[in-house]
C-alpha positions in Angstrom: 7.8 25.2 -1.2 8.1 22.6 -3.9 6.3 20.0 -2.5 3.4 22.6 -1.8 3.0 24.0 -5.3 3.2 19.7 -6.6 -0.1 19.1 -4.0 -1.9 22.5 -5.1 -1.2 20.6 -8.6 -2.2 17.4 -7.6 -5.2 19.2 -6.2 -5.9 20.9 -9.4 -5.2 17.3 -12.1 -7.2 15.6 -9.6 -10.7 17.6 -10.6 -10.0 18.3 -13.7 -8.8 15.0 -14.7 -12.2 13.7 -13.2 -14.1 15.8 -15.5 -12.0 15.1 -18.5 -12.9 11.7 -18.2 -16.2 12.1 -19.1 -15.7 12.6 -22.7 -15.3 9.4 -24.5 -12.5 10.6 -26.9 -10.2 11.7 -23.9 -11.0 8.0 -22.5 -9.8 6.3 -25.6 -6.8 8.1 -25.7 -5.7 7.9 -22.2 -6.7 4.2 -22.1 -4.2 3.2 -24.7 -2.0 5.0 -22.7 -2.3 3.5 -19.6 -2.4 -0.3 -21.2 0.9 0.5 -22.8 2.9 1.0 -19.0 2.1 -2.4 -18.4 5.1 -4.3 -18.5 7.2 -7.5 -16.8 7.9 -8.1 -13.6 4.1 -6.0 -12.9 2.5 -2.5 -12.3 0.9 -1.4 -9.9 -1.3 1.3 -10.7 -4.2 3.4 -8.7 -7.1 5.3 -10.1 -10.7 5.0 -9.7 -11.3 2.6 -12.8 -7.9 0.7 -12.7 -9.5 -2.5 -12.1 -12.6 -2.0 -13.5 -11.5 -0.8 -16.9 -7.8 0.1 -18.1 -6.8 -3.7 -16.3 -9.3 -5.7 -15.9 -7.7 -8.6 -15.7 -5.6 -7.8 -13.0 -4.3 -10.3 -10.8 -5.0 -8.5 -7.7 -7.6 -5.6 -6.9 -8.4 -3.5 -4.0 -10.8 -1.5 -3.6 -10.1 1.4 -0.8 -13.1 3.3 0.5 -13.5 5.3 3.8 -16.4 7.4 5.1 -16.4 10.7 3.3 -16.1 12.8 6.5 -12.6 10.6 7.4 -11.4 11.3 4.0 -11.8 15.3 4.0 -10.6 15.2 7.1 -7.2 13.1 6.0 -7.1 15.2 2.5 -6.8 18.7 5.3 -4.2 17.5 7.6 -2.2 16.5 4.8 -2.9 19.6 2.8 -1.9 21.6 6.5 1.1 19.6 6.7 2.4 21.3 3.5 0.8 25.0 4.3 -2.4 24.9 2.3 -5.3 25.8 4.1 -9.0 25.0 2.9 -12.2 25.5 4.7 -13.4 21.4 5.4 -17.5 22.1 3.9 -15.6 23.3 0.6 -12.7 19.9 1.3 -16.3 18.1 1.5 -18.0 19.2 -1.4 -15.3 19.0 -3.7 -15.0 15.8 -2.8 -18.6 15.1 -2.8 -19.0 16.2 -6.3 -16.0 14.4 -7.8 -17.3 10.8 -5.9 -20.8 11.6 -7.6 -19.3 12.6 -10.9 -17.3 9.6 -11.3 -20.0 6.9 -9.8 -22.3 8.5 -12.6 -20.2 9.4 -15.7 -21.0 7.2 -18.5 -17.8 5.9 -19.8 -15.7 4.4 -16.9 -18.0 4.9 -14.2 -16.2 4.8 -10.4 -17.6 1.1 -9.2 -16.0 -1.9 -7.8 -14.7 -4.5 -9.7 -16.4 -8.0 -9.1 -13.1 -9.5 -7.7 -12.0 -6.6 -5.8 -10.6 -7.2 -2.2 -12.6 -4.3 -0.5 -11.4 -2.7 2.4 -13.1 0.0 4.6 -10.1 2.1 5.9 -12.3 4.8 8.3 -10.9 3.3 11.0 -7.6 2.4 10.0 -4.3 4.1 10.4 -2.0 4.5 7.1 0.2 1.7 8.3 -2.7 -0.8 8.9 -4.0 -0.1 5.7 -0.4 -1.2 4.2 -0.2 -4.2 6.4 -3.7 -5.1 5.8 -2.7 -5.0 1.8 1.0 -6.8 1.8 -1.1 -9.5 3.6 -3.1 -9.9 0.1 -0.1 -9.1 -1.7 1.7 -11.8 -0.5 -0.4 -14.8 0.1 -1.3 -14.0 -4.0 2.0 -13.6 -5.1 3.6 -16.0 -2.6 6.3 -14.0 -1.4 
């Protein structure tokens, strides 16, 4: 029941957060913030401007995108999984709306950053996706 009520709330930061970050004094605070947890041996950190604006110069970037359709329908089975139940056009335009409010926001908008690895996950499984990225990881960092 735990992990339920911690993905109803991950559910809930996730949208408001994206709104939040449209007003430029939330930004500046949170980006101090987030520049502070960097520290030795590294970070790695996820969020739609990571690479674009709170690190930017980042040693390595990805950039993950899949078709929205694929990602509503991974966000429902996982939600499922932990007994949350959401009808998929209100998954899709949830989604829909955050993706269009963080592309246009004017402070920090959602865009790739110029030296970002890209990778099209639609058709991948979670464990390709990892494989496909510890590839990167390690060529870079020469594991």
């Amino acid at each position: 029941m735990d992990y339920f009520h911690n993905l109803q709330n991950l559910e809930i930061i996730s949208n408001v957060s994206s709104q939040l970050s449209t007003y430029p004094r939330v930004r500046n605070i949170l980006l101090k913030k987030q520049r502070l947890m960097r520290c030795l041996p590294g970070l790695i950190a996820e969020g739609r401007d990571m690479g674009t604006v709170v690190f930017p110069d980042a040693i390595l970037k990805f950039f993950l995108n899949a078709n929205l359709e694929v990602r509503v329908n991974r966000r429902m089975l996982e939600l499922r999984k932990n007994a949350c139940y959401i009808d998929f056009k209100e998954l899709f335009t949830q989604m829909q709306n955050r993706d269009t409010r963080d592309q246009n926001r004017l402070i920090s908008p959602l865009c790739i950053a110029k030296n970002a690895i890209i990778l099209d996950s639609t058709y991948m499984s979670l464990s390709e996706v990892i494989k496909t990225l510890m590839k990167y990881i390690i060529e870079k960092v020469k594991i």
